[in-house]
N, C-alpha and C positions, 0 to 999 in steps of 0.2 A: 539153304535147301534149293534144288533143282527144280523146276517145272517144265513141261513138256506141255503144248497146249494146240492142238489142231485143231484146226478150221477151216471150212472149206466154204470159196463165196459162190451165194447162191446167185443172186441177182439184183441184189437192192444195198447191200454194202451191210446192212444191219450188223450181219453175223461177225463182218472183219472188225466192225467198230468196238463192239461189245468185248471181243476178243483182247483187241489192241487197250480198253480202257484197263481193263482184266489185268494185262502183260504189264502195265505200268505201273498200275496199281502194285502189286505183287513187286516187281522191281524195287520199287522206291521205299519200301519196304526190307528191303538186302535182299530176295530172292534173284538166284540166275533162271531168267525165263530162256526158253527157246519157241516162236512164236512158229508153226508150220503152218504154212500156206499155201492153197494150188494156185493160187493168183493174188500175188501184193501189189497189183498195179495200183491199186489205191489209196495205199501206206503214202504214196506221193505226194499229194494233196491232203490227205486226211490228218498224216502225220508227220511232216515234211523236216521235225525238228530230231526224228526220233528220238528214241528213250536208253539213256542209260541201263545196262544190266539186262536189255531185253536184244537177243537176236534173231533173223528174220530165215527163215529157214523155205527156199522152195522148195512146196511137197512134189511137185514135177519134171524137177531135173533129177535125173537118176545119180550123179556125183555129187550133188548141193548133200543130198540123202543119204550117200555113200559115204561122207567125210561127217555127218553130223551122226551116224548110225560108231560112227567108229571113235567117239569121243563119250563124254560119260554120259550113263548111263542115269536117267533124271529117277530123281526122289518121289515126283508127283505125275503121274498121265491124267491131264486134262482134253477129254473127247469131246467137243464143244459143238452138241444141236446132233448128236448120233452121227458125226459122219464117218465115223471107217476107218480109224487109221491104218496105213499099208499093214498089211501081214508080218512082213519080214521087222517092223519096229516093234508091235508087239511080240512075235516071239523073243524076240533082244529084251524088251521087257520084264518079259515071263521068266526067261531063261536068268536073269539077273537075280530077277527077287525074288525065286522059290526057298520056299520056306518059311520068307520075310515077308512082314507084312507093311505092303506099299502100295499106298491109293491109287489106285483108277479111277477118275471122276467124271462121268456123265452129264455136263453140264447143261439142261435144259432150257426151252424157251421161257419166256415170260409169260402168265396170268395169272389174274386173281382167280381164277375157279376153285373151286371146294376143292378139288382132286391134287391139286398140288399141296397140301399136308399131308393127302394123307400119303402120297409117293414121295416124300420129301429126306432121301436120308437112304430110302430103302437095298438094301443090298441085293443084285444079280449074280450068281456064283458062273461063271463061264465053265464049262464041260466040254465043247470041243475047238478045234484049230488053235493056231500057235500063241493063244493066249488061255490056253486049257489050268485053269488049278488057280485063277487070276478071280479077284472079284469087284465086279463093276460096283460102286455107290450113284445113283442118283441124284441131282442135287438142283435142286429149285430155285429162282430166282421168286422173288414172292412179295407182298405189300404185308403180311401178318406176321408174329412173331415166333408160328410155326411153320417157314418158311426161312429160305436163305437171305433176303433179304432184296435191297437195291445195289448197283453198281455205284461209288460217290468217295471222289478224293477225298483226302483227310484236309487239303487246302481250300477245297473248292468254299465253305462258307468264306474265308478270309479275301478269296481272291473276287467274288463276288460284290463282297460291301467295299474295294477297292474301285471296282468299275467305273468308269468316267462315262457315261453314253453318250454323251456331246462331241467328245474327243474321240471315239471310239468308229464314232457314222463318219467324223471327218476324214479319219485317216482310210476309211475304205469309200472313199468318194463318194456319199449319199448326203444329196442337198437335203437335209429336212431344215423343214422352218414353222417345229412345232407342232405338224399334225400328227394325229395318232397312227402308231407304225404298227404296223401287221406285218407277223413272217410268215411267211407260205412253205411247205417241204408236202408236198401230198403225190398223190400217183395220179389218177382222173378221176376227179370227184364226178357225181351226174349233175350234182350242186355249183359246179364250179360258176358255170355263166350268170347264177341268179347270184351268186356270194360278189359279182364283181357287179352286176348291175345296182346292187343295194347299195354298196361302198358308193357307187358313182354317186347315187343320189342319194345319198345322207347329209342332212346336212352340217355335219360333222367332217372337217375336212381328213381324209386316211392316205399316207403312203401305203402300199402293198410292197413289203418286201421279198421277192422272188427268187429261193434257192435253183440253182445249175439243174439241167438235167428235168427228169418227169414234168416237174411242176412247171418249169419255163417252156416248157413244150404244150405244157394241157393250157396254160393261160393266151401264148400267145394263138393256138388253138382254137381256144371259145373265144379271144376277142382279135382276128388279124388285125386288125386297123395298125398300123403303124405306129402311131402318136403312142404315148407313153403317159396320157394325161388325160382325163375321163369324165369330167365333172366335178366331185369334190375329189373323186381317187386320181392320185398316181402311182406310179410304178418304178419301181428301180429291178433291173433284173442284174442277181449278184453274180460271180463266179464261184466256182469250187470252195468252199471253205474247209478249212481245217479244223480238228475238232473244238482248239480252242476259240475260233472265230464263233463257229457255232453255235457255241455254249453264250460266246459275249451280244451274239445275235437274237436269241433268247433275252438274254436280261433286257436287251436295250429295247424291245416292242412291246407295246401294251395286252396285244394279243396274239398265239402263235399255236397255227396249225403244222401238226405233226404225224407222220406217220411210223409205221411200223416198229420196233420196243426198242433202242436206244435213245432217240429222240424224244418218245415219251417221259422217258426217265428222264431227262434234262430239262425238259417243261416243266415238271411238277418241280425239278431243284430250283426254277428261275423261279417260280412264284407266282407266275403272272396267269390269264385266264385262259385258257385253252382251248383245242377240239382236236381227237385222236382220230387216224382215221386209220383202222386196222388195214392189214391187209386180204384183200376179199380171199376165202374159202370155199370150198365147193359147197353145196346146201346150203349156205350162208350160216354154217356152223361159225363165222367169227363174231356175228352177232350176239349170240350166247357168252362170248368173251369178252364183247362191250358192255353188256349190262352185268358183268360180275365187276370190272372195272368200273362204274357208275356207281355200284354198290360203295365198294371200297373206301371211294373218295369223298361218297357221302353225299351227289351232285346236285345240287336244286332241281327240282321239276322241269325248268325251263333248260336249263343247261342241259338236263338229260336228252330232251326235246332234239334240241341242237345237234348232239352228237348225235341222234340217230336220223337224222336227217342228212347229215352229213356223209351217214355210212350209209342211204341209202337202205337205213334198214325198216319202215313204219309206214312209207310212201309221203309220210308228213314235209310239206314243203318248208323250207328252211328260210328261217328268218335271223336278221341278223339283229345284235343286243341295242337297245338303247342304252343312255349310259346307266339306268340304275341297274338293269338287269344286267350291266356290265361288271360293276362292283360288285353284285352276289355273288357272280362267278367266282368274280377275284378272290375275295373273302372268303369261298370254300377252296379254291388252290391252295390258297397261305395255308387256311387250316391243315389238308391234307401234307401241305411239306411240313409241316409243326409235327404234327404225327408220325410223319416217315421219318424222317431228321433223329427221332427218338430210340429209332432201332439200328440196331447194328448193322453197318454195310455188308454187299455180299463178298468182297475182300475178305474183313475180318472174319464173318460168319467160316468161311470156305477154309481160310489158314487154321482155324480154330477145329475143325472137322477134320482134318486133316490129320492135323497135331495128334490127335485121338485117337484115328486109325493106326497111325503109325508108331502108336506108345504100343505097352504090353497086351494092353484089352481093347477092340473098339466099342465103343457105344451102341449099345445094345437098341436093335429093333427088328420089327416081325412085321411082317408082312399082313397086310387085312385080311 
């Protein structure tokens, strides 16, 4: 089967990440992907090994478009976060599969909110422009089983309980010697200077590990001082990692702050204790989307505390765990991958819908 899957980067890489785990997934699986993008500068670093069976298509050069518009015609349109694909591919679309019935798929953002069941599937009939007679399906990414699911290799447990962490810090140059490692990936917390003052004076020895970009900018930020070495905290600041680093970056730290929904989703597969930190909304409408996330997970009292202090959302000043209230964390992470683990990825879910549309009948549903 053919996939056709546009995405367009907004400004935080989320959308290309989510994309590209999507495109591999789907690949490795025997799908021909065709991935379009108005900007893959990122694909470089992100995913430097590329993926068999997936092609990288710029939505911005008018002959990249011209030569990919005049070869075949995909099985699947995946419109990933509403962005628009050019006019002139959907009419090529349209024009293809009149008659026929071939998905167009809507694939939307991440949350737990109530509203993503009940939009979960729903179909859009289009009536005007050159994708007239075409009909859009919706389709959610979700933590419940009336949702699409999570993004999650079919490898990623095996490749996980493989992990060496010791060999792992070595070969990307981080001296530890045993203290508790923390990842950092955030935008600018208002918490960030109290989260490093604590760490200093814990008396729990902490490296801080420090993803590229935002974070190493908002740290060295709230603390200029030079030194790299704080009391009981130190610092390692990393480079660009790719997604598989990422992921091994994850397992290898005791605690790991993450923002916006790819990163999410990879914290709760590492297992380990967390704190999401959305990204901020106008009215502070994304706070409504942390406590439906809180819900979900199931979060201790205190941990919930945490994360909303952390987004800033309570005015509650933010303290960091001792070790028991370290382990409760933990203990509800594990629990909530036990439970996510259980349901169908959103690979499967999505080829599985698909398959449906594209048989004699699709799977019936109406609208609230």
């Amino acid at each position: 089967m053919r996939w056709d899957i546009f995405c367009k980067v907004i400004d935080n890489f989320g959308d290309i990440a989510i994309c590209w785990r999507l495109s591999c997934q789907l690949a490795h699986r025997g799908a021909q992907v065709r991935l379009w993008v108005d900007d893959p500068s990122a694909l470089g670093w992100l995913a430097p090994q590329g993926c068999e069976g997936v092609t990288v298509v710029l939505w911005s050069d008018p002959a990249a478009v011209a030569m990919a518009v005049a070869e075949a015609v995909p099985d699947v349109l995946v419109e990933a976060f509403g962005c628009d694909p050019a006019p002139g591919l959907l009419e090529r679309f349209a024009q293809a599969h009149a008659g026929a019935s071939r998905p167009w798929i809507n694939l939307e953002y991440l949350s737990a909110e109530p509203y993503v069941e009940r939009l979960h599937r729903l179909p859009s009939p289009v009536f005007r422009g050159p994708a007239a007679g075409l009909t859009k399906h919706f389709f959610y990414p979700g933590f419940t089983a009336g949702t699409g699911g999570l993004l999650r290799e079919d490898d990623l447990p095996a490749r996980q309980a493989a992990f060496d962490r010791a060999a792992w810090l070595r070969g990307h140059g981080i001296a530890w010697e045993g203290e508790r490692l923390v990842s950092l990936f955030c935008y600018e917390p208002a918490s960030l200077s109290r989260l490093l003052d604590q760490l200093a004076a814990s008396p729990v020895p902490h490296r801080l590990l420090v993803t590229a970009g935002r974070a190493t900018a908002a740290v060295r930020a709230a603390w200029p001082a030079p030194e790299n070495a704080h009391g009981a905290l130190s610092i390692s600041f990393l480079p660009m990692l790719s997604q598989r680093d990422y992921d091994a970056l994850l397992w290898a730290c005791d605690f790991n702050f993450v923002r916006g929904e790819d990163s999410v989703i990879r914290a709760i597969w590492a297992g380990q204790a967390f704190a999401w930190q959305i990204y901020p909304q106008d009215d502070d409408v994304h706070h409504v989307k942390l406590e439906a996330f809180l819900d979900v997970v199931d979060a201790p009292p205190t941990w919930r505390s945490f994360h909303r202090a952390w987004n800033d959302a309570d005015g509650a000043a933010l303290a960091w765990p001792d070790a028991v209230t370290h382990e409760a964390w933990a203990a509800a992470a594990l629990q909530a991958r036990s439970r996510l683990m259980a349901q169908d990825d959103l690979a499967t879910q999505l080829t599985r819908f698909v398959e449906a549309l594209s048989g004699p009948a699709a799977p019936p549903r109406e609208a609230p």
